[in-house]
N, C-alpha and C positions, 0 to 999 in steps of 0.2 A: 663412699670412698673414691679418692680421685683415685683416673685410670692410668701409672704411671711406670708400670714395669716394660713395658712395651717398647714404651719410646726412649726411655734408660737403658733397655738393651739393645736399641738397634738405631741409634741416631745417625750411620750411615745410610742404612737400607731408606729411612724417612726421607733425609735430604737427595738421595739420588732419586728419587721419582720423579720429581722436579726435572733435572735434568734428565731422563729417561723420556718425560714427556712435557716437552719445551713449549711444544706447538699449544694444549692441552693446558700447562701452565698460564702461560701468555693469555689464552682466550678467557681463563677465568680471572686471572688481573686487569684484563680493557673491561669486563663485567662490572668488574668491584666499582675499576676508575671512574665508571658511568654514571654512578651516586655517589661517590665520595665524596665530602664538601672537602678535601683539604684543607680544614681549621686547626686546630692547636689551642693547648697542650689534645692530645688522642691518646687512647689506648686499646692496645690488639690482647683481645681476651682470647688465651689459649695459641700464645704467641710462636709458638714450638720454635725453630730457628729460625724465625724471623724472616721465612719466605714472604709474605706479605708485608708484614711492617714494612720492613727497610725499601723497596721501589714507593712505600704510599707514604713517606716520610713520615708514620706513625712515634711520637714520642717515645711511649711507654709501653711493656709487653707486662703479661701476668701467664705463668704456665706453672702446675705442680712440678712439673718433670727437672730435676736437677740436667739433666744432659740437655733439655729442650734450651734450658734456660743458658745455660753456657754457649753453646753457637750461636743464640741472639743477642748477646752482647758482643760476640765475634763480628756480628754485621751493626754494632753499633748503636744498639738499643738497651735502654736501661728496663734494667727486667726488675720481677719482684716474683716470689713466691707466692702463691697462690693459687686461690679457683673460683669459677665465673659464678657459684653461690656463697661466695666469702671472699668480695675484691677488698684487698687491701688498704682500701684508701678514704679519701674522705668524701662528705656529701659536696654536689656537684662539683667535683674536681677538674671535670675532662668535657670539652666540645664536643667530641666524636667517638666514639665507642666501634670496633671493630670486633666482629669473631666469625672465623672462615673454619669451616669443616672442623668447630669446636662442638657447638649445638648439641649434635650425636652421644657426645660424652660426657654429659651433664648427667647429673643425679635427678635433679631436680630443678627442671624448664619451669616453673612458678618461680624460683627462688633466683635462675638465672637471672631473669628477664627484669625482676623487684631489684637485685644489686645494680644489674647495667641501668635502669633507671636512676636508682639511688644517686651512684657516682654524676650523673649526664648532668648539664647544667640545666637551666629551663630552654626549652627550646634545641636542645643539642641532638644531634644526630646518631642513629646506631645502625650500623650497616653488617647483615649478618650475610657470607656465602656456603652453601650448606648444598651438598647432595642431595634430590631430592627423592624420596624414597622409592616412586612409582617411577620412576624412570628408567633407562636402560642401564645405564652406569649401576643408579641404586640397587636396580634385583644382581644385577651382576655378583657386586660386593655381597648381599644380602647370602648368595647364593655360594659363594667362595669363600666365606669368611674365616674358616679352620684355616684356610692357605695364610690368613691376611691377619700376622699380628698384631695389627692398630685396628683392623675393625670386629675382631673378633668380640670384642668387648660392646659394640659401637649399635645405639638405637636410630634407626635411621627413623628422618621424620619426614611426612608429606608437605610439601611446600605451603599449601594451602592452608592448612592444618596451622603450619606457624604463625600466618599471617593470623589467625583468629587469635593465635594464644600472643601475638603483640600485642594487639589490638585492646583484649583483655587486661593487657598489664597497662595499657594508658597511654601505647603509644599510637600518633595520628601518622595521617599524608602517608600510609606505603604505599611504594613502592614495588614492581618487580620485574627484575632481568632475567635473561637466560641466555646461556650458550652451552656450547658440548653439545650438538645435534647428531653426529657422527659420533662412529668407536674411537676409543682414543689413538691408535694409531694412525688414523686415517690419513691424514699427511702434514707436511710440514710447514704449514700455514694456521696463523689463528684462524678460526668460526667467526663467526658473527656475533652482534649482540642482539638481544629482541625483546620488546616487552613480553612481561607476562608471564606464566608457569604451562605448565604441560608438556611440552615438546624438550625441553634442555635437558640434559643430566645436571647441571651445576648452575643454582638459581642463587638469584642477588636480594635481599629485601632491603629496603631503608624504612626505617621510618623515626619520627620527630619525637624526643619527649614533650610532654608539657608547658606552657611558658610560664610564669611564676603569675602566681594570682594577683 
């Protein structure tokens, strides 16, 4: 079952994180912007309001959440109902495939991974940013999670880990970022960005679908 009472009832508390941690924000959007190809038509799997999409000029958003789905067409994205193991759409529809801190709330990471291929054209791009579980951020959340309506429900996964189960699903060439090296408060300047996994709280993967035979 999608996880969507959460964010139906507190679509303020969602979007003010954002602004609460600008710096934190920021440094996980110059991550994304590091692999993104900027191609077209895209779509941002688990598009919630459209923090991501709208600065990556993402066309298309997919989110179960009715309230997710309303403030991202506030920023100007055509959304759809749906979820990242039952995209709405048709085979290869989309160049680029996006899902940032969706991963976590999947039922079923085999089925994700088989639709975001599905929809990708040959050769198209999927760019996942995801908390990575071992990290400082991760035990945090992992550790607070009764406080934390959105991730109370939320499987955190190890970066590496995903990168095998891309890999699995038939996707080449990853990729990976990282930033968030500091607590999020730390100050009011983005991080850096850095190859690689282990060190960041908030890692990047890209990687290639297939080209058509």
């Amino acid at each position: 079952m999608p996880i969507t009472a959460p964010f139906d009832a507190h679509p303020d508390r969602y979007d003010d994180w954002f602004d609460a941690h600008d710096a934190a924000y920021r440094s996980e959007l110059r991550a994304i912007r590091s692999v993104w190809p900027g191609t077209h038509p895209a779509l941002d799997v688990g598009v919630g309001t459209g923090r991501f999409a709208a600065p990556l000029g993402v066309d298309v958003g997919v989110d179960p959440s009715a309230e997710m789905r309303k403030r991202a067409r506030q920023r100007g994205i055509e959304v759809r109902d749906g979820t990242a193991e039952a995209l709405p759409f048709d085979d290869h529809r989309f160049a680029a495939v996006l899902n940032v801190t969706t991963i976590c709330f999947v039922d079923r990471l085999d089925l994700a991974l088989a639709e975001t291929r599905r929809v990708l054209r040959p050769s198209g791009v999927f760019v996942v940013g995801m908390i990575d579980r071992d990290s400082p951020l991760g035990r945090q959340y992992r550790e607070q999670n009764d406080d934390n309506p959105f991730y109370r429900e939320a499987t955190f996964l190890q970066a590496d880990a995903l990168v095998g189960a891309m890999r699995s699903a038939g996707f080449t060439q990853i990729k990976t970022r990282q930033t968030l090296f500091a607590p999020l408060d730390a100050g009011p300047a983005p991080e850096p960005v850095r190859d690689g996994t282990g060190d960041g709280s908030f890692v990047v993967l890209r990687g290639v679908a297939p080209s058509a035979a």
